[in-house]
C-alpha positions as a printed Julia matrix, in Angstrom:
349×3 Matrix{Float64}:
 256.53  55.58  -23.18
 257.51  53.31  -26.17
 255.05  52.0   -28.34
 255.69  48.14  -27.33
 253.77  45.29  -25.38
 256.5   43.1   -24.24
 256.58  39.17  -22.85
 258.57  38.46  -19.57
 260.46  35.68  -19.47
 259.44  33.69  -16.31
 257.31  33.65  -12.93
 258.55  36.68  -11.99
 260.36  39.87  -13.35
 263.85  39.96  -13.39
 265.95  42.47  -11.77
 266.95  43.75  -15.25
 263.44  43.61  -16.67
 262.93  45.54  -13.58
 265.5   48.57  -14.32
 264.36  48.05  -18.27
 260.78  48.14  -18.0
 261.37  51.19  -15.78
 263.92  53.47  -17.53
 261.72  52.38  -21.29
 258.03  52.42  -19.62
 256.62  49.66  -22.4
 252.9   50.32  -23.41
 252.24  46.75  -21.92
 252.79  43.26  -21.44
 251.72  40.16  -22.55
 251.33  36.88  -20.0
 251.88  33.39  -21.61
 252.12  29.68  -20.14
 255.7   29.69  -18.51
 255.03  33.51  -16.63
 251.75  31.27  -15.19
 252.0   29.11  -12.28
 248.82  29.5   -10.1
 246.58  32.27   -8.5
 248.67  33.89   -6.16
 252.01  33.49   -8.17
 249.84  35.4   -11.26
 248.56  37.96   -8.83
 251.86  39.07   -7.75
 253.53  39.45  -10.81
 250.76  41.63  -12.85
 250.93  43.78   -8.99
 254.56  43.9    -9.6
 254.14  45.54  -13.03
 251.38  47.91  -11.63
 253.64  48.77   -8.66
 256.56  49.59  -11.09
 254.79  52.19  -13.36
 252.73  53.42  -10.42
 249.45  53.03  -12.34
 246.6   50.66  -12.13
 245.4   50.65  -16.24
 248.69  49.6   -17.25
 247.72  46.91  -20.16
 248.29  43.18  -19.15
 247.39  41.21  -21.76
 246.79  37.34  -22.54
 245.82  34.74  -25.1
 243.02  33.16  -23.08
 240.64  31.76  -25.77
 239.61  28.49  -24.98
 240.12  25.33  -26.64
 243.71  25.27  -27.55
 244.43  28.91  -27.42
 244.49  29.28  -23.12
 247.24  29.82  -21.47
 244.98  29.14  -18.12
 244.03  25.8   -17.78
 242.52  23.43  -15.07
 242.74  22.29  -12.71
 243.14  25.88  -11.21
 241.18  27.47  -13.94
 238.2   26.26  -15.43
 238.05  25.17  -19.36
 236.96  26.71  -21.95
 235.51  25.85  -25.06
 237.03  26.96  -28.32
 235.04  29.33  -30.58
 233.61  26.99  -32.82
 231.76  25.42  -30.4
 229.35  28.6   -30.11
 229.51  28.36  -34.36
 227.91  24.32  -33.58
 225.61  25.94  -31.34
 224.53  28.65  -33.51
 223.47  25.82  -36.15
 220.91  24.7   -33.69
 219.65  27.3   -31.4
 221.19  30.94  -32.41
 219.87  32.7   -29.27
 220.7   30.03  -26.84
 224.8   29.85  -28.83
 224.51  34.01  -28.5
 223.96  33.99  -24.75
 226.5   30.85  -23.89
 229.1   33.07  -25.97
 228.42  35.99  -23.77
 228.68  33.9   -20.55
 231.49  32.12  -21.35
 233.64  35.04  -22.18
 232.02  37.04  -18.84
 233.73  33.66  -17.37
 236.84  33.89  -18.78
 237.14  37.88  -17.82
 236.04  37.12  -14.16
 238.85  34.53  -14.08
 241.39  37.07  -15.77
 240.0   39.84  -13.37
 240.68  38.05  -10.18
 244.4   37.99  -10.88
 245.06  41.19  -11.85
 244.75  40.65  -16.33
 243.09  43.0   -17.93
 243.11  42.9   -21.57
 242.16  39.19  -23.12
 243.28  39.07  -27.1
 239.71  37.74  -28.06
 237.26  37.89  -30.19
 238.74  35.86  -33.06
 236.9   37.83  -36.22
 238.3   35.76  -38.91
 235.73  34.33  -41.08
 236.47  30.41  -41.99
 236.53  28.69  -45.55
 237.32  25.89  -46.98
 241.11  27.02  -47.07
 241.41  28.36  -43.81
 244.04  26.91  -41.93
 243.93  24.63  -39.07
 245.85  27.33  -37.14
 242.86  29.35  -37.08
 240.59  26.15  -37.52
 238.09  26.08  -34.54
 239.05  29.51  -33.03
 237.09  30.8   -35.74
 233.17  32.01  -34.81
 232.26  30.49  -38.43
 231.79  31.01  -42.02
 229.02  33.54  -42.34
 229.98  36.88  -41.53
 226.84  38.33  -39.36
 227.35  34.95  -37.23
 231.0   35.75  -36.52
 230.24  39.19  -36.06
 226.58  38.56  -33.26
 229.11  36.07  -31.54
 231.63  38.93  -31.4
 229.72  41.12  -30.23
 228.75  38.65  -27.51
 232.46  37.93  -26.81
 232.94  41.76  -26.08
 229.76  42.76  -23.9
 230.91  39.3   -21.8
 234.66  40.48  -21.35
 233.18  44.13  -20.39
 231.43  42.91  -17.8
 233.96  40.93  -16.16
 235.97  43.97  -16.14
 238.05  43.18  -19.28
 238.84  44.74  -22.63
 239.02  42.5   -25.8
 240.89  42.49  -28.79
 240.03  42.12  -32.36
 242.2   40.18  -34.35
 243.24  39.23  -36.71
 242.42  42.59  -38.62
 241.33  42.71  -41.69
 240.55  38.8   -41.71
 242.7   36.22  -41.51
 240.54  33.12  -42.41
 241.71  32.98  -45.95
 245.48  32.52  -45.13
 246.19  28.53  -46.28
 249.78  28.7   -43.73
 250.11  29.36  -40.69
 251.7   32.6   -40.18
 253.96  30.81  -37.17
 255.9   29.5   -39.86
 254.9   31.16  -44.1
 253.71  33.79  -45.12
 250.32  33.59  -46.17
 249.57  35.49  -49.71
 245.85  36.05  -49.83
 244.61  36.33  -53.88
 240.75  37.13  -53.07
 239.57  39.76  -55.42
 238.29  42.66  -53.12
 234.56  41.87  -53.55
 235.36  38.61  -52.12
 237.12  39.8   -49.19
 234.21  41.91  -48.35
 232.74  39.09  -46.29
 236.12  38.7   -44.49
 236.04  42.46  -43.75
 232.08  42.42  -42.52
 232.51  40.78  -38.67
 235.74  43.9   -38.37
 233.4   46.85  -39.95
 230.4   45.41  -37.15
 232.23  45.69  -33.91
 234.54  49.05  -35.34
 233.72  50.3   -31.94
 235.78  47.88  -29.8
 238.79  49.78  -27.91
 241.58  47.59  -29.41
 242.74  45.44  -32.54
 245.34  42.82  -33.85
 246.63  43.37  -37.14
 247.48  39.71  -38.9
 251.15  38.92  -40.66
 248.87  37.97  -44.27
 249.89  39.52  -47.67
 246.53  40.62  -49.7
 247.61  40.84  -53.12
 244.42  42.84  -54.12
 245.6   45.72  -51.43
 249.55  45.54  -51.23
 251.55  42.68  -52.54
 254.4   43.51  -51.31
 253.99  44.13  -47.71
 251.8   42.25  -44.71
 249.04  44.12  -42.9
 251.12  44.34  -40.0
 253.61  46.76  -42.21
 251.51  48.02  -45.1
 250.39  51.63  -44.91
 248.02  51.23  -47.34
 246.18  47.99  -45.21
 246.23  50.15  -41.93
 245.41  53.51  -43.44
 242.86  52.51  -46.2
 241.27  49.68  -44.89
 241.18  48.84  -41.15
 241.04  52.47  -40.46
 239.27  54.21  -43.63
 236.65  51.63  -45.02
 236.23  49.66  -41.5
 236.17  52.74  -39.95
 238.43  51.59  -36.46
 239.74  53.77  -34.28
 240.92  51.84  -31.78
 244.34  50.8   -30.35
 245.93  48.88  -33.26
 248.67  46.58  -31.8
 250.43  44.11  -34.37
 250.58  40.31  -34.0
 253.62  38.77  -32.43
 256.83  40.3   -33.95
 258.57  36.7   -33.7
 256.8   34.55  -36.41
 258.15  33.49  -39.38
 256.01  35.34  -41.49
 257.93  37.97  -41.45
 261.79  38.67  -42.54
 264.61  41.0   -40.58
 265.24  41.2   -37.1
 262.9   41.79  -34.38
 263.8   45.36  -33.87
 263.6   46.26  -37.29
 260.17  44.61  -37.52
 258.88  46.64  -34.72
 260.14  49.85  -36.22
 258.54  48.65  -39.52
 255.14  48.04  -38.29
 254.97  51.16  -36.07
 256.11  53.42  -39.2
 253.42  51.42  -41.16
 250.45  52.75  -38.25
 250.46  50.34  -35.94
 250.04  52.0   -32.49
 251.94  49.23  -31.09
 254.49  46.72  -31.65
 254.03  43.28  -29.8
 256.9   41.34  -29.01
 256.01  38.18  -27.02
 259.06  35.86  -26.4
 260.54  37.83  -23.41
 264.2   37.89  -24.74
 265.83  40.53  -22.51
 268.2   41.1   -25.84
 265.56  41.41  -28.46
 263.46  43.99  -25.78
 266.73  46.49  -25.35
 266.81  46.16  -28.8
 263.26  47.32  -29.23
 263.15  49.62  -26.95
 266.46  51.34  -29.04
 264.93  50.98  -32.25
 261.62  52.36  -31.66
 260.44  56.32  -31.62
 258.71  57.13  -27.99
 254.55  56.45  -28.64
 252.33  58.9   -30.91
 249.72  61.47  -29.52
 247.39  59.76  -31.13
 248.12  55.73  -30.51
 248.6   57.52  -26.35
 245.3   58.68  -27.09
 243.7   55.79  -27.97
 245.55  53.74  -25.54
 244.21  55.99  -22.43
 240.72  55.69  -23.61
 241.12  51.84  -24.2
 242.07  51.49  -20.46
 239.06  53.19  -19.68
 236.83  50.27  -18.29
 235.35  50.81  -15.41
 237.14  48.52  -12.91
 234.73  45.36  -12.34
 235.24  43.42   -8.88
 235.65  39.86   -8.81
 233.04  37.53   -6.86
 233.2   34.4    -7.12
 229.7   33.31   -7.08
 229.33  35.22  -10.0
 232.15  33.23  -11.68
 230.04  30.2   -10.2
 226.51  31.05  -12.03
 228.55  31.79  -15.33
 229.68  28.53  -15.93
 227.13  27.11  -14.75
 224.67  28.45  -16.6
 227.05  28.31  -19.95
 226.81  24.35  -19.52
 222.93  24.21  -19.24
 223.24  26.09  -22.56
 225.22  24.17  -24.01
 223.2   20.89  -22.86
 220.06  22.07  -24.01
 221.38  22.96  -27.14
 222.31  19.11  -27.06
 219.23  18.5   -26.39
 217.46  20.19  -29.31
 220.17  18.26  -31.95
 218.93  14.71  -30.53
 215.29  15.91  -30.8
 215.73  16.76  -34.16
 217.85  14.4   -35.29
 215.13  12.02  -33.66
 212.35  13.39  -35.78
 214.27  13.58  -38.63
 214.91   9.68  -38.41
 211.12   8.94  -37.14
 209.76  11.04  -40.44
């Protein structure tokens, strides 16, 4: 097995992702927009993967967020809200935004789960201020670090019980990079006492099964490499002083964050102690270059990738889905509700 999640290029796989994915056996796979058509089109490809490695917990993952971050959308999905909409919530009614988080993301899985995805890259951890970018803008859960970190936690129990393993990211805090990393290079100057709040939400939720490094330069730690390749950033502080010890997969190899060639830059971050290398774009060149470049997957990131997969499997109904959403928009109306009441007594005093 080689320590890479790999895109596909289209609706379904190819005969030579076929005899690649095959003779290489990836970790996993990543779904975006054009691999999606509809229901039964989505079913039979991530059956298609599971048929070729002859295992049901092989890792299908997705970007399936909400807001502007969903790769799903209506009408044959439902919609969902970005993150910052549970932050609003949280303003009014922190129980009542707790519980909608939950529900939502119990949603999301249950939609995931019924064709055949089983690993959503979700909770977004990042903790906003005033420079964060507007590429992690309303994804982000909000600017105080036990609020990020309750809504997290929320995020995670809801995915479970859909039958669906999140993903931290982007590990060890992202909210402070002023570019998006789609394009620059962020270069983070917070003194380490300041990035302690940024670290907080990650240290919390340590116990989650798997986690997104982000492409971010922290000059305090390493200035000379990104999380995604720094040794020190892995070693020291997402697994040392956060204490994680789950599957640690990069972000997407492609963005312009980083320099080199997409082979090299999977090599790189595995050598850095990444367990895995993610490489979205589905470029049947870049992949057999990948797959050439990179050593066959650690003890210990096989380790921690078997015990990820672990979930108990969760069966979909329907009805379920139903009540979820459901009762995720009476939450969200009566925390509505409580801002006009208050706003109204504010006014009236």
């Amino acid at each position: 097995m080689k320590p890479v999640i790999f895109g596909l290029s289209g609706l379904t796989l190819t005969d030579d992702e076929k005899r690649l994915f095959r003779d290489v056996e990836p970790a996993g796979y990543i779904l975006f927009k054009r691999n999606i058509e509809d229901k039964a089109q989505v079913r039979a490809l991530t059956d298609s993967l599971r048929t070729l490695h002859g295992r049901d917990t092989v890792p299908i993952l997705i970007d399936q967020e909400g807001g502007r971050v969903a790769r799903m959308r209506p009408p044959v999905w439902p919609d969902f809200p970005a993150g910052g909409a549970f932050d609003a919530l949280y303003d009014i009614a922190p129980i009542t935004a707790i519980e909608a988080a939950r529900c939502n993301a119990e949603a999301i899985a249950l939609s995931l789960n019924e064709v055949g995805i089983n690993v959503d890259c979700l909770p977004v951890l990042d903790v906003r201020v005033p420079e964060t970018h507007s590429a992690i803008g309303d994804r982000a859960l909000g600017s105080e670090p036990l609020r990020v970190a309750a809504l997290g936690r929320a995020i995670l129990d809801g995915l479970a019980l859909g039958g669906v393993i999140g993903v931290l990211k982007h590990m060890p805090g992202q909210g402070r990079a002023n570019v998006d990393t789609h394009h620059d290079l962020p270069h983070v100057t917070a003194t380490a006492a300041e990035l302690a709040q940024d670290l907080a939400p990650f240290r919390a939720l340590n116990h989650a099964a798997m986690g997104m490094t982000g492409h971010v330069v922290y000059d305090v730690w390493d200035d000379q490499h990104t999380a995604t390749m720094s040794h020190f950033v892995i070693d020291t502080i997402i697994r040392a002083q956060l204490g994680f010890d789950g599957l640690l997969m990069s972000d997407d190899l492609d963005m312009n964050a980083l320099q080199g060639d997409v082979a090299t830059r999977a090599l790189q971050c595995v050598a850095a102690g990444c367990d895995l290398a993610l490489n979205c774009w589905g470029r049947f060149d870049e992949m057999v270059a990948i797959a050439n470049n990179l050593p066959e997957i650690t003890a210990a990131a096989r380790t921690r990738l078997d015990r990820a997969m672990a979930l108990p499997p969760v069966a979909f109904d329907a009805d379920r889905l139903a009540h979820l959403l459901d009762k995720r928009d009476q939450l969200l109306a009566l925390a509505g509700a409580s801002a006009k009441l208050t706003d109204g007594a504010t006014g009236a005093a």
